[in-house]
DSSP file (Angstrom, degrees, kcal/mol; ACC not computed):
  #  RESIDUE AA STRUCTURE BP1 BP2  ACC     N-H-->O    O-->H-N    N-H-->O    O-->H-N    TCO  KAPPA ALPHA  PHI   PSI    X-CA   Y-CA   Z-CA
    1    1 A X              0   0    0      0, 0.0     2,-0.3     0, 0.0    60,-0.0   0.000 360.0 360.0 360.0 138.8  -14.1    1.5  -25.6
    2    2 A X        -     0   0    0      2,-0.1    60,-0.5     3,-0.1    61,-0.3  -0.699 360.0-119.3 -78.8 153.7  -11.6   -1.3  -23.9
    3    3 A X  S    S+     0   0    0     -2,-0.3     2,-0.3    58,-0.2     3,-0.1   0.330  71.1 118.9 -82.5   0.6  -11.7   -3.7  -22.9
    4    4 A X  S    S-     0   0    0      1,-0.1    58,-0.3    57,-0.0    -2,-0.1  -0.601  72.0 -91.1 -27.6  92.5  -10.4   -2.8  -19.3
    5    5 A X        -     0   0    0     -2,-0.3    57,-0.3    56,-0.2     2,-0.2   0.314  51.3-157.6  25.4 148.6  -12.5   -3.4  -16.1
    6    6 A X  E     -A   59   0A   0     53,-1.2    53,-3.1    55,-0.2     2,-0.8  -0.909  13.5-134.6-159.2 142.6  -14.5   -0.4  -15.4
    7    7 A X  E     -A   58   0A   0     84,-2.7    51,-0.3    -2,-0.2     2,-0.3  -0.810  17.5-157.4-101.0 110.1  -16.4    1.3  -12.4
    8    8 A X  E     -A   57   0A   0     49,-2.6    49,-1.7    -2,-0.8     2,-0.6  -0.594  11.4-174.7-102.6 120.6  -19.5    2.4  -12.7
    9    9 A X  E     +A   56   0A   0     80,-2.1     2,-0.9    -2,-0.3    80,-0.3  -0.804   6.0 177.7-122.7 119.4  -21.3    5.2  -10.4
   10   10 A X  E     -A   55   0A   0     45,-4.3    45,-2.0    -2,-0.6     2,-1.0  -0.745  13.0-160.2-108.9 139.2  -24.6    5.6  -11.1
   11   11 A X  E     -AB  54  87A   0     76,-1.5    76,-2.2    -2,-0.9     2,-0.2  -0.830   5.7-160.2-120.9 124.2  -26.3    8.3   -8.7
   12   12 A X  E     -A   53   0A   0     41,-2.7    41,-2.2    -2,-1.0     2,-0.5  -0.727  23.1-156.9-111.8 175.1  -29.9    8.8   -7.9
   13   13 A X  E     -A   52   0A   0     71,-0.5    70,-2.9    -2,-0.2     2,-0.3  -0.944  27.1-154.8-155.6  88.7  -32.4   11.4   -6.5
   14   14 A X  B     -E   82   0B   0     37,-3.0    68,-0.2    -2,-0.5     5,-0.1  -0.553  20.2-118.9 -61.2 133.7  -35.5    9.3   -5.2
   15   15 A X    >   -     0   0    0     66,-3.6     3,-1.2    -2,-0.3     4,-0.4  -0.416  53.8 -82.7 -63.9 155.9  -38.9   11.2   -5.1
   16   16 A X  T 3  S+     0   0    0      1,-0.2    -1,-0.1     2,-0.1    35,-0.0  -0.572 109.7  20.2 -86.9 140.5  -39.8   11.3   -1.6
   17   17 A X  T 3  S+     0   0    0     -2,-0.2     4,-0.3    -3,-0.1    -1,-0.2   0.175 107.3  80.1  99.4 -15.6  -41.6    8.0   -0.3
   18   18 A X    <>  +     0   0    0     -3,-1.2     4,-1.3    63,-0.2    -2,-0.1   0.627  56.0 102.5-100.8 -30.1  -40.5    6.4   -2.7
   19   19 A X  H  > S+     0   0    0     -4,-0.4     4,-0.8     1,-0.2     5,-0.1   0.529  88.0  41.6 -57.8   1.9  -36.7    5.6   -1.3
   20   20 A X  H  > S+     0   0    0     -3,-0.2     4,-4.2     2,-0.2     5,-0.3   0.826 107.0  60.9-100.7 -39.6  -37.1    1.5   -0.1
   21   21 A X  H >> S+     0   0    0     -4,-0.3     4,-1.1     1,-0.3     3,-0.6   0.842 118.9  30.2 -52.8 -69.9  -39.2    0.7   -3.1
   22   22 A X  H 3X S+     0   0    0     -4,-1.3     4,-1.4     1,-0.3    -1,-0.3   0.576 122.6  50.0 -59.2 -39.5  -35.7    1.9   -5.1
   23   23 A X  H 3< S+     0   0    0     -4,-0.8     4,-0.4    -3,-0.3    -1,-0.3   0.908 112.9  44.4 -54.2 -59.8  -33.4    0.9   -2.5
   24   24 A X  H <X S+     0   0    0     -4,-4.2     4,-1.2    -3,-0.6     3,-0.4   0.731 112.9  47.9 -69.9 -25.0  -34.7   -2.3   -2.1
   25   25 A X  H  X S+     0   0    0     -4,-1.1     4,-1.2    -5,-0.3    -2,-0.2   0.533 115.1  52.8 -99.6 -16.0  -35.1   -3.3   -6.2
   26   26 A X  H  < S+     0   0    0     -4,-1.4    -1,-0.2    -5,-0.3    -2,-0.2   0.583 106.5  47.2 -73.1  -7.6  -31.7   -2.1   -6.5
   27   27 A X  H  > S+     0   0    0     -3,-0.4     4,-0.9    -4,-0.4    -2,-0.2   0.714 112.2  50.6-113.0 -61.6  -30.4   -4.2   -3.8
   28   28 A X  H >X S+     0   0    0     -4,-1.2     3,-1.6     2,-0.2     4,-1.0   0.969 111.4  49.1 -70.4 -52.0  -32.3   -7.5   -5.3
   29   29 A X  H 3X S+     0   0    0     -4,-1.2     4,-2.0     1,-0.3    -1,-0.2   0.850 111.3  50.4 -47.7 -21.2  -30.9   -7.0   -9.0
   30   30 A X  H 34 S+     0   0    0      1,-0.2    -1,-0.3     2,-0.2    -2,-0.2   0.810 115.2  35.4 -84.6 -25.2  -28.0   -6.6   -7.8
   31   31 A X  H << S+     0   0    0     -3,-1.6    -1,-0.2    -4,-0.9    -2,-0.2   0.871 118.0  56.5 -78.5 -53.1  -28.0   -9.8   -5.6
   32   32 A X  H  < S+     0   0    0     -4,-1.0     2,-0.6     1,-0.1    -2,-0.2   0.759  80.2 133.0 -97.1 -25.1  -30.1  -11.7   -8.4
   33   33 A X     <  +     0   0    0     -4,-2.0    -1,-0.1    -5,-0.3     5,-0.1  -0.185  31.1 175.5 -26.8  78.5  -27.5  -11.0  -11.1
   34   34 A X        +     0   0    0     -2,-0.6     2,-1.0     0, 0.0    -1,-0.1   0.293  45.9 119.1-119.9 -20.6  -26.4  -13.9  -13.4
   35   35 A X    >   -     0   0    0      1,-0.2     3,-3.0     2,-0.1    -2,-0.0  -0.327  49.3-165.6 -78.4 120.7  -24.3  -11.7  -15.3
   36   36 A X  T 3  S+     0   0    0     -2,-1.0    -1,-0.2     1,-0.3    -3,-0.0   0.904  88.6  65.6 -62.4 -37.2  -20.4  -12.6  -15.3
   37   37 A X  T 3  S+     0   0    0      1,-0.1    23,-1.2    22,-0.1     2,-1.1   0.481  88.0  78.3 -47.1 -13.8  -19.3   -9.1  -16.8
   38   38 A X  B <   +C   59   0A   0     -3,-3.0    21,-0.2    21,-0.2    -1,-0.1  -0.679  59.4 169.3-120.6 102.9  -20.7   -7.6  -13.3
   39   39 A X        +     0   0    0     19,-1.5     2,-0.4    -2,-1.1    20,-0.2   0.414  62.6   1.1 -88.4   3.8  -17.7   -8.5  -11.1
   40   40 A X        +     0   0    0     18,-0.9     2,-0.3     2,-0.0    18,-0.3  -0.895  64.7 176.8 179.0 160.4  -18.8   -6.4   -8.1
   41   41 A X        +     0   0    0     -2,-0.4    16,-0.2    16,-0.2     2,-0.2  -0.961   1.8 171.9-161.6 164.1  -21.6   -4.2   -7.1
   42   42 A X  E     -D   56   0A   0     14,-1.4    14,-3.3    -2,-0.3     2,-0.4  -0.822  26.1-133.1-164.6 150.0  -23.1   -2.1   -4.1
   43   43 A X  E     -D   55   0A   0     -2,-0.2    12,-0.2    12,-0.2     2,-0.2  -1.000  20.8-175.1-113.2 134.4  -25.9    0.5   -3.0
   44   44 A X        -     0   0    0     10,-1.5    10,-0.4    -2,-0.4     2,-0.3  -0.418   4.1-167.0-108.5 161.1  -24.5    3.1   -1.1
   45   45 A X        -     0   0    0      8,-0.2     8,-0.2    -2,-0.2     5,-0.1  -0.821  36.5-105.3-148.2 126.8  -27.5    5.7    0.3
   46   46 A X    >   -     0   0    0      6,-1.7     3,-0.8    -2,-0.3     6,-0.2  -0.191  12.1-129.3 -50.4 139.2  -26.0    8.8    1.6
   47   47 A X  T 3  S+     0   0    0      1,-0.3    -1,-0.2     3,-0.1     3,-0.1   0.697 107.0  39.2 -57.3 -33.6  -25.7    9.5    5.4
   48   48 A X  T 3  S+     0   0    0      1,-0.2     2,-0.4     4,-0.0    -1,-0.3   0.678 125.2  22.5 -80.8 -31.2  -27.4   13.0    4.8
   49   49 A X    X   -     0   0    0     -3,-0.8     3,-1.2     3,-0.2    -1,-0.2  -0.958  60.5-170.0-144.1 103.5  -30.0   12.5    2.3
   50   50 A X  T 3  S+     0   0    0     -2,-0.4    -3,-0.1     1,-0.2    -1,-0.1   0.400  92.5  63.6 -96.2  12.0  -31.6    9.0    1.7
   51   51 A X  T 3  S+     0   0    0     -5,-0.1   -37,-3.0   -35,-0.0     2,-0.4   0.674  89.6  85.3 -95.3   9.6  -33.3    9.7   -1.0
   52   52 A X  E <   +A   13   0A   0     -3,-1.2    -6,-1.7    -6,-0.2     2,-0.5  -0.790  67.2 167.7 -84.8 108.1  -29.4   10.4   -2.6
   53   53 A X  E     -A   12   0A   0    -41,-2.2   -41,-2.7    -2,-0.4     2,-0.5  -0.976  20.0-168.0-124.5 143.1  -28.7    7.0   -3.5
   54   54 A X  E     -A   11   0A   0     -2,-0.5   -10,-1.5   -10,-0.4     2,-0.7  -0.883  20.5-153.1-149.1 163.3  -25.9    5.1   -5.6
   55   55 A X  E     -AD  10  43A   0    -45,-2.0   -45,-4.3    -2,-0.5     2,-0.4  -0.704  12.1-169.5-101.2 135.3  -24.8    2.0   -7.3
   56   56 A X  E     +AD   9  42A   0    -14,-3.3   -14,-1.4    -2,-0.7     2,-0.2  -0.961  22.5 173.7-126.5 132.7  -20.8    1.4   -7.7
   57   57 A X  E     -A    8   0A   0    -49,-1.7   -49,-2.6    -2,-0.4     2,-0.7  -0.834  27.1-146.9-154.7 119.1  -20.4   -1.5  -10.0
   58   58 A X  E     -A    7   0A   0    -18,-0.3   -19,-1.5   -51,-0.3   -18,-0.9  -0.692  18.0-175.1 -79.2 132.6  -17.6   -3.0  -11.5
   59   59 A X  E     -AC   6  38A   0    -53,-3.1   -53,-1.2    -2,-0.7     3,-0.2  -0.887  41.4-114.7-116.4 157.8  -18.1   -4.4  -14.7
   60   60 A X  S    S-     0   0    0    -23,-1.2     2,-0.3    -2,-0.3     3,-0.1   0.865  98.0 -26.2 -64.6 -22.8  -15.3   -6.6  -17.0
   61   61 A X    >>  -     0   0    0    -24,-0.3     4,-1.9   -55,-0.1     3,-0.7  -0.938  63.2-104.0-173.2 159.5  -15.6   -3.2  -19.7
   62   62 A X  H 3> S+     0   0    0    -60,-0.5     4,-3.0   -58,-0.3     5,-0.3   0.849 111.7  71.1 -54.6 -49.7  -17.9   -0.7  -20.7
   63   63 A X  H 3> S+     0   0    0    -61,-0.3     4,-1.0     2,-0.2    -1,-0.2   0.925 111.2  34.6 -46.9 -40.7  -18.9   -2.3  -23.8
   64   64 A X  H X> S+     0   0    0     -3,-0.7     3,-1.6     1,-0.2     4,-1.4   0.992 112.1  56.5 -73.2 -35.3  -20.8   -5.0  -21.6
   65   65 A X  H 3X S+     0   0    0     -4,-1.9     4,-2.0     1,-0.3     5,-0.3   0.860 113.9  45.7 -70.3 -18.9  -21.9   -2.5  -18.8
   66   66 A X  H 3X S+     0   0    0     -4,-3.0     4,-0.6    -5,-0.2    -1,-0.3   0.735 115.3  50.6 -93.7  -7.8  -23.6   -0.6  -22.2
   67   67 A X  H <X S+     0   0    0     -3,-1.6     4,-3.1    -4,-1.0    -1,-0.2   0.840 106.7  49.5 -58.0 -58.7  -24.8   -4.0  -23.2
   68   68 A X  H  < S+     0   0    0     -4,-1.4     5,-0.3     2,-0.2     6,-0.2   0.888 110.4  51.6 -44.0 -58.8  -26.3   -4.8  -20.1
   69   69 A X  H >X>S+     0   0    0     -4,-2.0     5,-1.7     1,-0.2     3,-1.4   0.884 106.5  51.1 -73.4 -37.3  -27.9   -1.7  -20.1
   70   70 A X  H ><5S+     0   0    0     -4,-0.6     3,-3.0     1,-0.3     2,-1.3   0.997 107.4  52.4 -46.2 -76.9  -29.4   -1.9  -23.3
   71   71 A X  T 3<5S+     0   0    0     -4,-3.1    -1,-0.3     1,-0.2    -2,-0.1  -0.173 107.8  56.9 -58.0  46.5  -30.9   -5.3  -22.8
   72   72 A X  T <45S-     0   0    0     -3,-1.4    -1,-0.2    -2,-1.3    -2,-0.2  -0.078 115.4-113.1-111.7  -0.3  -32.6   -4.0  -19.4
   73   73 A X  T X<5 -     0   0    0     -3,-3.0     2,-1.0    -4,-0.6     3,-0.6   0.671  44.8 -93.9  92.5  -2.7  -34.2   -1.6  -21.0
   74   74 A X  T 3 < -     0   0    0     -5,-1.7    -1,-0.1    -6,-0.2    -4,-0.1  -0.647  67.8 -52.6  87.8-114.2  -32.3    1.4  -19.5
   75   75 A X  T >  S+     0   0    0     -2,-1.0     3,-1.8    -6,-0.0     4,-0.5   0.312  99.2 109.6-141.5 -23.9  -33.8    3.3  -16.4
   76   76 A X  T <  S+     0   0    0     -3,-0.6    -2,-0.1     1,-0.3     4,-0.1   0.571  72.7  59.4 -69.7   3.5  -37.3    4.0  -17.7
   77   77 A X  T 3  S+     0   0    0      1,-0.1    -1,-0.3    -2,-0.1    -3,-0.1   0.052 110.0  48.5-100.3  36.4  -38.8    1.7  -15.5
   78   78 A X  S X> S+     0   0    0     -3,-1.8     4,-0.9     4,-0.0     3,-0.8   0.425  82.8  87.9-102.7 -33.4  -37.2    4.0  -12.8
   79   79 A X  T 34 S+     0   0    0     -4,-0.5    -3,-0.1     1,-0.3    -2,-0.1   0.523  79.2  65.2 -86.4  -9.7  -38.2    7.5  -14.0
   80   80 A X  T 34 S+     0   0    0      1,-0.2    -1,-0.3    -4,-0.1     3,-0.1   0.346 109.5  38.2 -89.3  25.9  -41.6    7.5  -12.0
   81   81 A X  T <4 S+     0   0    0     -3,-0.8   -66,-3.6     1,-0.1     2,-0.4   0.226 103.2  87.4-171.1 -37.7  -39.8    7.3   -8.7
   82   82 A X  B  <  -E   14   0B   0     -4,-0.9   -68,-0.2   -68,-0.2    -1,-0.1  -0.851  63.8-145.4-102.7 151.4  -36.7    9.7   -9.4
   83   83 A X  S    S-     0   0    0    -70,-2.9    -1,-0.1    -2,-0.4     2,-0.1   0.965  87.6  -5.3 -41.3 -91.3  -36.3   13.2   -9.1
   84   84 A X  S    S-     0   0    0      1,-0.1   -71,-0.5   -71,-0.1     2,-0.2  -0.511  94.3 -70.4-111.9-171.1  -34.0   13.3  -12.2
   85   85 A X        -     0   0    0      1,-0.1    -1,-0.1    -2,-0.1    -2,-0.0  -0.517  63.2 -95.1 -83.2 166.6  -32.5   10.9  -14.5
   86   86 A X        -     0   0    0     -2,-0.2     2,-0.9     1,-0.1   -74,-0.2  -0.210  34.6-127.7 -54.7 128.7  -29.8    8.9  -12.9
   87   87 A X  B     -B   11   0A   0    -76,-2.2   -76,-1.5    -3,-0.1     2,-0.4  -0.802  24.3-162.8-112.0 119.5  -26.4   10.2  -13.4
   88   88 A X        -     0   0    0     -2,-0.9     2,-0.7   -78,-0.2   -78,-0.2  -0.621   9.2-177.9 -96.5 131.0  -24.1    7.6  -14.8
   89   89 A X        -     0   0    0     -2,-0.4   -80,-2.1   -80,-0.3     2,-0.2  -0.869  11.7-155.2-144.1 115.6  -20.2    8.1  -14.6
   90   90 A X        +     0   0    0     -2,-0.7     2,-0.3   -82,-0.2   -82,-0.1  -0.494  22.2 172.7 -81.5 149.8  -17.6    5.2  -16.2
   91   91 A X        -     0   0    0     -2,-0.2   -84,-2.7     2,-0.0     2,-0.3  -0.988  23.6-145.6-156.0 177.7  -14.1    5.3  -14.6
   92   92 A X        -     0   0    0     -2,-0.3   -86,-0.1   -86,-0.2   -87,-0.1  -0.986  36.3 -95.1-147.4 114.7  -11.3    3.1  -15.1
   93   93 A X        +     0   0    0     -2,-0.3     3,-0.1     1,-0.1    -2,-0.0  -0.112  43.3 169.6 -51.7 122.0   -8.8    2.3  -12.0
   94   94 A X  S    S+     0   0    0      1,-0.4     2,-0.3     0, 0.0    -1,-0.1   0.656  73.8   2.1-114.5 -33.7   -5.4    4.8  -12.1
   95   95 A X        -     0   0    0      0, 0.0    -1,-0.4     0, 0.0     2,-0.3  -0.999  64.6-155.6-161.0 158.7   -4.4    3.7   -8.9
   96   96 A X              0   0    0     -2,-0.3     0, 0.0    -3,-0.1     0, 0.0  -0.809 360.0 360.0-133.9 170.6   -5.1    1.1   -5.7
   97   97 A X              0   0    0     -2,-0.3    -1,-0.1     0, 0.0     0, 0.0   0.609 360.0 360.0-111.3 360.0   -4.3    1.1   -2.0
């Protein structure tokens, strides 16, 4: 890994009934965050589908975002509430407008 910035898109597939609990407890971590390594964050929920949801987050490098994720425990307090697991996708800025 580098030590680059990185953007993280992590996409979920809420079971139905379920989409504010998730929305909303993604929303609050994301507000409540303390961590300096997470330099920007959102939840997106698709226009079509709201139980299609995702989080775009930059973090200062992958080694913390995998840090992070470690110390939270992962997703599994997630998994009763999604569809499938969360599909998580690092990328690294090639070019800006």
């Amino acid at each position: 890994m580098t030590n680059e910035p990185v953007v993280i898109s992590i996409e979920f597939h809420i079971k139905p009934g379920h989409e504010n609990t998730v929305r909303d407890g993604l929303t609050r971590a994301l507000q409540a965050s303390t961590d300096p390594a997470l330099l920007t964050g959102q939840v997106l929920v698709d226009t079509a589908d709201e139980s299609h949801v995702y989080a775009i987050q930059t973090w200062a490098s992958a080694d913390l975002f995998h840090a992070h994720m470690h110390a939270a425990g992962g997703f599994d307090s997630l998994s009763s509430v999604l569809k499938t697991e969360p599909h998580v996708v690092l990328t690294t800025v090639h070019s800006r407008r």
